[in-house]
N, C-alpha and C positions, 0 to 999 in steps of 0.2 A: 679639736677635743672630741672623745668620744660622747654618742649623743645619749646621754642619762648621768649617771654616778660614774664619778672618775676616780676614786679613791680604787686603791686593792694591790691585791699581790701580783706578782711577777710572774709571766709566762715563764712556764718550766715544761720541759719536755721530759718525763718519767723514763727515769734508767733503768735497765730492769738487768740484775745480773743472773750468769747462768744458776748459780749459786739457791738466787731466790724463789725458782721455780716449782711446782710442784709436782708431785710425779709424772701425772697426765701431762702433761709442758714436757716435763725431762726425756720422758718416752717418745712422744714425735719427733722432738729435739736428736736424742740419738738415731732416730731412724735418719732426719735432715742429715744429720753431720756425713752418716758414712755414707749416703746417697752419693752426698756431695765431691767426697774423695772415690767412691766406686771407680772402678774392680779393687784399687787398694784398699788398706785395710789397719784398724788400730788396733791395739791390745789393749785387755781390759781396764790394765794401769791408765796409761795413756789418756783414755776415756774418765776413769777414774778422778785422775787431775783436772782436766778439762771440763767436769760439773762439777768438781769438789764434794766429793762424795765417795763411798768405800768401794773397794776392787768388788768387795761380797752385793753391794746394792746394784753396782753394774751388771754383773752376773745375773740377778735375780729379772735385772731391768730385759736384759738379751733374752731371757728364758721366758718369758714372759710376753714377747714380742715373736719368738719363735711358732709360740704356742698359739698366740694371733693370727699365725700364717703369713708373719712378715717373714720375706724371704732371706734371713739373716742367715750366714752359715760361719763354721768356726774355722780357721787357718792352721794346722797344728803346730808344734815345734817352738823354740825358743824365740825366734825372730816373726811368728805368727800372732794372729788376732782376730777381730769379726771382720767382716766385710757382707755388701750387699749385693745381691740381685739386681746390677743396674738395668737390664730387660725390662723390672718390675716398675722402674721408678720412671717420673712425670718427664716426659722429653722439655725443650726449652718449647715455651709458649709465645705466642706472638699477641700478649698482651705489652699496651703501653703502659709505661708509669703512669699516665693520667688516667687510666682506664682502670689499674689496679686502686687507687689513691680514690676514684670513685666510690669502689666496693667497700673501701673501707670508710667514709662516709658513710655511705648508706647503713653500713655496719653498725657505725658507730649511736648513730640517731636513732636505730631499730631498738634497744635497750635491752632490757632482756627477753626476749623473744622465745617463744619454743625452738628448738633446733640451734640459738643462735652460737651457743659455745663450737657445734660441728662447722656451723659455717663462718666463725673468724679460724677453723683450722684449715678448713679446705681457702680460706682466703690466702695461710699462709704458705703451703699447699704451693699455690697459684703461683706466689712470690718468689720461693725458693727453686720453681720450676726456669724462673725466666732468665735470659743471658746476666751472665754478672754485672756488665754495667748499665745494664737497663735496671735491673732491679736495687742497684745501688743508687739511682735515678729517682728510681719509684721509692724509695725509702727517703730519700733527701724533700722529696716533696712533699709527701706526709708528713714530717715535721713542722713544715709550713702549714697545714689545713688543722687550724681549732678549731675546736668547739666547745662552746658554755653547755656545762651542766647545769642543771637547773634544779630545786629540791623539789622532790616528787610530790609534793600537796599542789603545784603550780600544772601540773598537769603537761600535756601535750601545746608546743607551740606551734602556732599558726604557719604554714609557709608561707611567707611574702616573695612579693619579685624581687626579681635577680637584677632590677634595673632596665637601660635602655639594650636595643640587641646586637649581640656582640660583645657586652661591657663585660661580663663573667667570663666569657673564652679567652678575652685580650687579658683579664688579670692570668688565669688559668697559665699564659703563655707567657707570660711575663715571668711568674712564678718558675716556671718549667727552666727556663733559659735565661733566668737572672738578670733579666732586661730591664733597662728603666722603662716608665712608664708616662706617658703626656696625660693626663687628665683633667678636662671639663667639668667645672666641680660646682655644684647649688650646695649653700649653706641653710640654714634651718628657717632663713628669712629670703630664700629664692635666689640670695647675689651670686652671682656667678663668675670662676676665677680659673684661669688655667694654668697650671702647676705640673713643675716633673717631680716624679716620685720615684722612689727605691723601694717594690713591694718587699714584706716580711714575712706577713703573716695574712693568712684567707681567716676572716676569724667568723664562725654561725654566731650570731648573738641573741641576747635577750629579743625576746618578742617576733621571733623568727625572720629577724632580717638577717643580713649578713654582710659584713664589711672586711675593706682591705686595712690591715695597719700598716703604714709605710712612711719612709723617709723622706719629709716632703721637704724638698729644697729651697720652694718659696716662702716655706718659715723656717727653714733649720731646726728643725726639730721632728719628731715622732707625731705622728696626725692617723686619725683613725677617718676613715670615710665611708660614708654608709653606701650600697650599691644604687639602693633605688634614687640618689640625691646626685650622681656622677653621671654627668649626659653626655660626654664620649670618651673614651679611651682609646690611646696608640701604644702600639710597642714600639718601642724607636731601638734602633741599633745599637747602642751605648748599654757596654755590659755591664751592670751592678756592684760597686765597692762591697767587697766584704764585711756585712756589720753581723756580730753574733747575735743569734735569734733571740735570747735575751734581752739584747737591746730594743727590743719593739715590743716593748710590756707595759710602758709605763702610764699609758693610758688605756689599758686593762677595766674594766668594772671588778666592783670584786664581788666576784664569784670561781665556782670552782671551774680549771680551765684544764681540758685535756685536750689529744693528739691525737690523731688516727694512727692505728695499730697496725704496723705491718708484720711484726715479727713475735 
């Protein structure tokens, strides 16, 4: 059980459509898109359909981005459209998903910061720069790393440790490569018990600890474990049954629960 109030809602990972963005969003967004097909190219319709929004608001969006000195130009003709400058745009990076999945922690915890709107864009910037299935990698792991919100009268929390060393990089990798996991586990009265688990979720919690929620075999059930209470962990070979991330909520505190934001 997780160590405090076990009552609350359910890990949800916020969907965000293109739909719902706002223009500042919709404007790096179109520059991502046509980066991403560079030297091809869409037509404004195309575009149009594609953020649900008017041929004329696209227009306005291109003209607007031109005018930035985004290196946007027009294609003419019937079978034409915009395209980019891919010269202009970010080569693939040799960031890892762990590395990206960091920055967005740190992001995340920074709260509102000065600058910090510029830097979840150059975060995603980073992201869209990196090879497809690295950053489809790095996106699947962020799902995995929560964090508790806290209401802001409660102030800043403490950072506590990560546990014994090694115990954070073997979750970390476990997480990454869907590994089960061996864990050496102290309970809240020091007994100690070793257990395979199926990680879910990295979750920051209340009072700046941070624990793993995972599927722990030796109860059949959902078990939350604090870091600093888990005195060894392995990654063992044996790769992870598919459970949806939703299912590792149910011992949730309730409070409000967000994601790190990659996109």
């Amino acid at each position: 059980m997780f160590p405090g109030p076990s009552a609350g809602p359910r890990l949800s990972v916020a969907a965000r459509s293109v739909s719902a963005v706002n223009r500042t969003d919709r404007l790096y967004a179109l520059v991502e898109d046509l980066r991403a097909i560079a030297p091809r190219h869409r037509s404004a319709r195309e575009l149009a359909a594609r953020f649900e929004v008017s041929v004329r608001t696209i227009e306005r969006d291109i003209t607007a981005l031109q005018e930035s000195g985004v290196p946007i130009y027009a294609e003419p003709g019937r079978k034409g459209g915009y395209a980019i400058d891919k010269k202009m745009s970010l080569p693939p990076l040799n960031f890892s998903p762990a590395e990206a999945v960091a920055i967005a922690v740190a992001l995340s915890r920074a709260g509102d910061q000065p600058f910090g709107r510029q830097a979840r864009s150059a975060l995603r910037k980073v992201v869209a720069a990196m090879p497809g299935p690295e950053g489809d990698l790095a996106r699947e792991l962020a799902r995995r790393v929560q964090l508790v919100k806290l209401p802001p009268e409660q102030g800043v929390e403490p950072i506590r440790p990560l546990g014994g060393e090694g115990i954070s990089r073997a979750i970390e990798e476990a997480l990454l490569r869907r590994r089960v996991l061996r864990l050496d586990y102290a309970d809240a009265k020091g007994a100690l018990t070793s257990r395979d688990v199926e990680p879910g979720v990295f979750l920051g919690g209340r009072g700046g600890f941070w624990y793993l929620v995972a599927w722990c075999r030796l109860r059949d059930d959902v078990r939350v474990f604090r870091l600093d209470r888990i005195a060894a962990a392995t990654v063992t070979a044996e790769r992870c049954p598919d459970r949806p991330l939703e299912g590792f909520a149910s011992e949730v505190p309730e409070m409000v629960v967000h994601g790190t934001m990659l996109d």
